[in-house]
N, C-alpha and C positions, 0 to 999 in steps of 0.2 A: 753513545749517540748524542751527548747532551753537548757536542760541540756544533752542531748541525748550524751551517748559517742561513741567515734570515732569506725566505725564497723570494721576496723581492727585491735584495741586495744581489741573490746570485744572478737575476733576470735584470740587475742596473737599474730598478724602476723605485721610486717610492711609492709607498701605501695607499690607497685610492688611486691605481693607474686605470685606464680605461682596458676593455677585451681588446680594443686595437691597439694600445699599445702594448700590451701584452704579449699580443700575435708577434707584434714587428719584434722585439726586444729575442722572445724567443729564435725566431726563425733568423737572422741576424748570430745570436750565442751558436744553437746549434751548425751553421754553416761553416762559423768558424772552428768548432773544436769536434768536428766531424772525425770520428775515427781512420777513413778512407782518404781524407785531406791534411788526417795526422801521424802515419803508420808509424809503430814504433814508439807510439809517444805515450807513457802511462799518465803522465798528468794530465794531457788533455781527453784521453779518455775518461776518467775518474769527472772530470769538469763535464764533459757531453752529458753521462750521466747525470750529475747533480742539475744539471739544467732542465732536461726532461724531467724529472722530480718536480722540479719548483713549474713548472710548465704544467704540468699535469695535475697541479693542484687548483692554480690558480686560473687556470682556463674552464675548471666546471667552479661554476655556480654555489651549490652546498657544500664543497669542499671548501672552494677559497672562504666564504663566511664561518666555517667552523674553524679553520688558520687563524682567519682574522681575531676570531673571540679567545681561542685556546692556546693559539700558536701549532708547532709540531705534534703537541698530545691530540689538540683533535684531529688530526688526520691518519695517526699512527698512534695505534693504544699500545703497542712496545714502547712508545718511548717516554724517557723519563723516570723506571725505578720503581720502586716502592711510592708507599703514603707519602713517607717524611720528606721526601726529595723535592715535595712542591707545600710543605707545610701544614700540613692537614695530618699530621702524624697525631694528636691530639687534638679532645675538645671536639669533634664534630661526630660521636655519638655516632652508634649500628652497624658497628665493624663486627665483621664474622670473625668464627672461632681459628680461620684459614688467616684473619690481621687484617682482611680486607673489608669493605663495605659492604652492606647486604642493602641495594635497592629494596628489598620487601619493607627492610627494616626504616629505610629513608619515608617511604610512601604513607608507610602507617603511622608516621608522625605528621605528617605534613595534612594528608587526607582522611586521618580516621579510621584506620583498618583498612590497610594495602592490598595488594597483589594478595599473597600468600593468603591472607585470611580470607579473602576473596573466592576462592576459589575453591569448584565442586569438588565432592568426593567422585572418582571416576566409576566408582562402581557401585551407588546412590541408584537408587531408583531413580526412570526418567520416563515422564510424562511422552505417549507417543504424539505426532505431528497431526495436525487437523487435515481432513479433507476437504474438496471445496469441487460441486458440480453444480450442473445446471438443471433445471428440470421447467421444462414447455408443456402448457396447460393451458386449456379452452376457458374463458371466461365466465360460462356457467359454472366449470370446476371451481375457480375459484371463489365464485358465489357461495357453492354449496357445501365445499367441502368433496375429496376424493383420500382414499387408497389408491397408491401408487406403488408398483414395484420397478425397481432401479437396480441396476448390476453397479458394481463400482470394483477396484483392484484395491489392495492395500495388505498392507505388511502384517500379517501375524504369525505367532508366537511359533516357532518350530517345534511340531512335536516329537519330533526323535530325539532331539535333548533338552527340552522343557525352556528350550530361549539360551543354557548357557554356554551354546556355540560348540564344547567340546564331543566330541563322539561319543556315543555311550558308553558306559564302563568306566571312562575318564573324567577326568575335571580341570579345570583352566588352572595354571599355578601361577603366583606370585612374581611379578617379575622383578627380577633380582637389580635390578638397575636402577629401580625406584624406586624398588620395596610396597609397590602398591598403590604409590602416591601420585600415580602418572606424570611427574616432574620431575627433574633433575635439576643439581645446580650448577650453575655455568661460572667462570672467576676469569675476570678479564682484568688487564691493568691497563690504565684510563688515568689518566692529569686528576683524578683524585684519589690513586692508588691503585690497590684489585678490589675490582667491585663484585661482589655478587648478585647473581640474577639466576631465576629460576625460568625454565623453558619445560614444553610437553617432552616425555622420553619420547625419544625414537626408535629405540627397542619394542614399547610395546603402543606406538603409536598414541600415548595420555593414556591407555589403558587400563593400566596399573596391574595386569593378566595379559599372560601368553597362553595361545592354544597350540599346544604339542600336536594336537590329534584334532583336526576339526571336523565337525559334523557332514557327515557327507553330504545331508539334503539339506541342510545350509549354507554349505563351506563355510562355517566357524561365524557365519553374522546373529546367529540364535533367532534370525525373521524372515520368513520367506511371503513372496507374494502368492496372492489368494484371490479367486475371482471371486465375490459375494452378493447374495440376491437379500435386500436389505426393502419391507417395506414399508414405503410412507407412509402417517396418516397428515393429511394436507388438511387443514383447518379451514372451515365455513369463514369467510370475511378477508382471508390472505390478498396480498394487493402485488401487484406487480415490482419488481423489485427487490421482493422484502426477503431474509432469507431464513429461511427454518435449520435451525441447529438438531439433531440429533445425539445425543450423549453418548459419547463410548463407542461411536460406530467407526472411530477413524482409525489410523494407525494402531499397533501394539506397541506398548512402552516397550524400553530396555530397563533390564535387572529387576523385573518384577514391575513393573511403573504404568499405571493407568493407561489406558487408550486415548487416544485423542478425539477428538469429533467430526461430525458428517456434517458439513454445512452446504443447504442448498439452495441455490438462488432461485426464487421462482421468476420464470416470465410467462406473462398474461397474453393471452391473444386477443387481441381485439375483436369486438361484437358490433353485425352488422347493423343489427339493432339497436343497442345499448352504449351508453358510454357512464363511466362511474367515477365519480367526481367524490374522493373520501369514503365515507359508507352509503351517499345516496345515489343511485339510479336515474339518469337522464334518458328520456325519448322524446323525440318531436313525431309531434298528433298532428296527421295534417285534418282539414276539417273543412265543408262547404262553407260558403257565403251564409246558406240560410238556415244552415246549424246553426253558428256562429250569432246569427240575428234573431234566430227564435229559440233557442233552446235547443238543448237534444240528447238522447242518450247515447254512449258512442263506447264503442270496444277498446281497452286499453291495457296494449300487454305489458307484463311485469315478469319479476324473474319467479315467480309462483304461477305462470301460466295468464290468461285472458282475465279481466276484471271488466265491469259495466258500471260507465261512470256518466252522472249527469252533466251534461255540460250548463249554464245558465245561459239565458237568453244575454243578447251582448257582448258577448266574447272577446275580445280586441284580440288581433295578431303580435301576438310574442308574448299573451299570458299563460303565467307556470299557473299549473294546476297541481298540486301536494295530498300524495296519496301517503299518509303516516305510518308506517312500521312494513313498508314495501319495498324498502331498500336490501343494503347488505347486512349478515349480521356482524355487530361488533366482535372484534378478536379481546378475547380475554376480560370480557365483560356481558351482561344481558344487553339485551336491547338490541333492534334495527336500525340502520337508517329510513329515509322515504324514497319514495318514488317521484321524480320533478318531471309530469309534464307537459312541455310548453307546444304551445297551440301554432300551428301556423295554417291560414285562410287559404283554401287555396281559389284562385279567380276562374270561375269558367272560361274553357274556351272552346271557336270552334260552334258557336251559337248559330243556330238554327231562325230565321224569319221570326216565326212565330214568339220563340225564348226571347228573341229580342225586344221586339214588339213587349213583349211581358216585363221585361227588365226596363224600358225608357215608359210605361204607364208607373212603374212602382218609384221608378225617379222623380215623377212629374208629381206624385204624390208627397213628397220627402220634404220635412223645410230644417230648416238649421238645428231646430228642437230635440230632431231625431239624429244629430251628430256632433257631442260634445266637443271634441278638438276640432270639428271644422269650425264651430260657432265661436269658441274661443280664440281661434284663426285669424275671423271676419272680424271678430273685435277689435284682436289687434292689429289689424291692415287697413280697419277705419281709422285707428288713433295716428298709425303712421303716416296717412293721407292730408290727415288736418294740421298736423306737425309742420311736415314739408307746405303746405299749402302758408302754411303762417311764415314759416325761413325765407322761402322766394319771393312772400309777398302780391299772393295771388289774391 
């Protein structure tokens, strides 16, 4: 095959021809040396041929660019012989004991320990796979802390044959194709010879063991699923989002190989009361006008139940008020957060003759003295008055 001519000689084209011109060169060759428009004719059939060939390379994409770099070896790993026949017979090192190349061997020079050394033992202990649910929970839950029970499904260990898939009385054997190693090696000739390469067996699927006899209450997987009641403990301070890992609750390994874990997402429900900002506790207090302006003592819930808390006379609308270690408790530390909360006034309405009457005597009574941000207000709405009055020239 090493007379093979160039495929875009057989298509009449030079090297960088376009897909159009391609198309036309082919369709044009083939029309002509048509078998049906050549009967009888071995030479032009042998040509139909060869043109569909060069046509079929050079109309896909990855093909014609491995041509282009390789010529006929890259498209076709029969062609061209042995090593020698392209000069690589010496001198370029990790030819197998077969005369050919061992990719493992290439890789582990180039990268530091290849493929081959790479690669697990098949019948290695293996860590089993994590699990991952969700679990929805009331906002004091997650204030306080709860026990939680959860069902979940997951893979453990077969007890009829202790996980190693074969039927009792049996045992998995060797498989003779690999010898154990779940690989085999593959020998391809390639434009730099026969190369070696290793692939999973397909006899025992990488295995490196065949089950003659498989377990009948696993069919030979050594895991069968399991429904399990597994319960929580939910920690005091958990926040929406966060997920709690449990150790060992997920999967069963293979080959003897740890469990994986239970990972579970918590979500908070929101509180019609509360809302929780980090570890501290927000509520809005709403409050009278003449709480607010005399004082007062006033009920204020917290996630420990009612507290009684003085208000100071003056109160402005939108002041926090910081109740200290009334919060949430920290996770994985002492301490609370606080309790923030903020005041808001609320205005009579709906006033009665009388209330009113009472409300415009206590106004008439009131001067600036008794209202710091108005009086600082009036200040500055005199300075702006005298300003303008100076610009216009009044």
């Amino acid at each position: 095959m090493a007379d093979k001519r160039d495929y875009y000689e057989v298509l009449g084209l030079q090297k960088g021809a376009t897909d159009a011109e391609i198309k036309s060169a082919y369709r044009k060759l083939a029309k002509k040396y048509h078998p049906d428009l050549n009967p009888d004719d071995p030479e032009a059939e042998a040509k139909f041929k060869e043109v569909n060939e060069a046509n079929d390379v050079l109309s896909d994409p990855d093909k014609r660019a491995r041509y282009d770099r390789f010529g006929h070896a890259g498209v076709d790993p029969s062609y061209g012989g042995g090593a020698g026949g392209y000069g690589y017979g010496g001198g370029f090192g990790g030819f197998s004991a077969e005369g050919g190349i061992d990719l493992g061997d290439i890789f582990d020079s180039i990268f530091g320990g290849g493929a081959s050394s790479r690669r697990a033992n098949p019948n290695a202990p293996k860590r089993g796979s994590d699990i991952a649910i969700n679990l929805d929970i009331a906002f004091m839950e997650a204030c306080k802390g709860i026990s939680h029970e959860v069902e979940i499904n997951r893979a453990e260990t077969c007890d009829s044959c202790n996980g190693s898939g074969a039927k009792s009385g049996t045992t998995p054997k060797t498989c003779p194709d690999c010898h154990g190693s779940g690989y085999v090696r593959v020998t391809q000739r390639t434009m730099l010879g026969s190369m070696s390469s290793q692939r999973p067996c397909t006899r025992c699927g990488g295995k490196g063991k065949i089950i003659e006899n498989p377990c009948p209450t696993c069919g030979g997987n050594g895991r069968v699923q399991k429904r399990k009641k597994i319960t929580l403990n939910v920690p005091a301070g958990i926040d929406n989002g966060q997920v709690l890992t449990v150790r060992g609750e997920g999967n069963a390994g293979a080959n003897g190989g740890a469990k994986g874990d239970l990972n579970v997402r918590i979500t908070v429900r929101k509180d019609p009361l509360f809302e929780r900002k980090g570890f501290d506790i927000w509520v809005e207090l709403p409050i009278t006008y003449t709480q607010a302006s005399l004082g007062a003592e006033v009920t204020v819930p917290t996630i420990d139940g009612n507290v009684t808390y003085r208000i100071p006379d003056g109160t402005q609308p939108g002041d926090v008020l910081r109740l200290r270690g009334k919060g949430v408790q920290r996770l994985q530390r002492d301490g609370r957060g606080d309790m923030m909360v903020r005041v808001a006034i609320e205005v009579p309405k709906h006033l009665s003759k009388a209330q009113r009457e009472l409300l415009e005597q206590l106004e008439m009574s009131l001067t600036e003295k008794n209202f710091e941000k108005k009086s600082s207000f009036m200040d500055k709405l005199r300075k702006f008055g005298d300003e303008l009055k100076k610009n216009i020239g009044m």
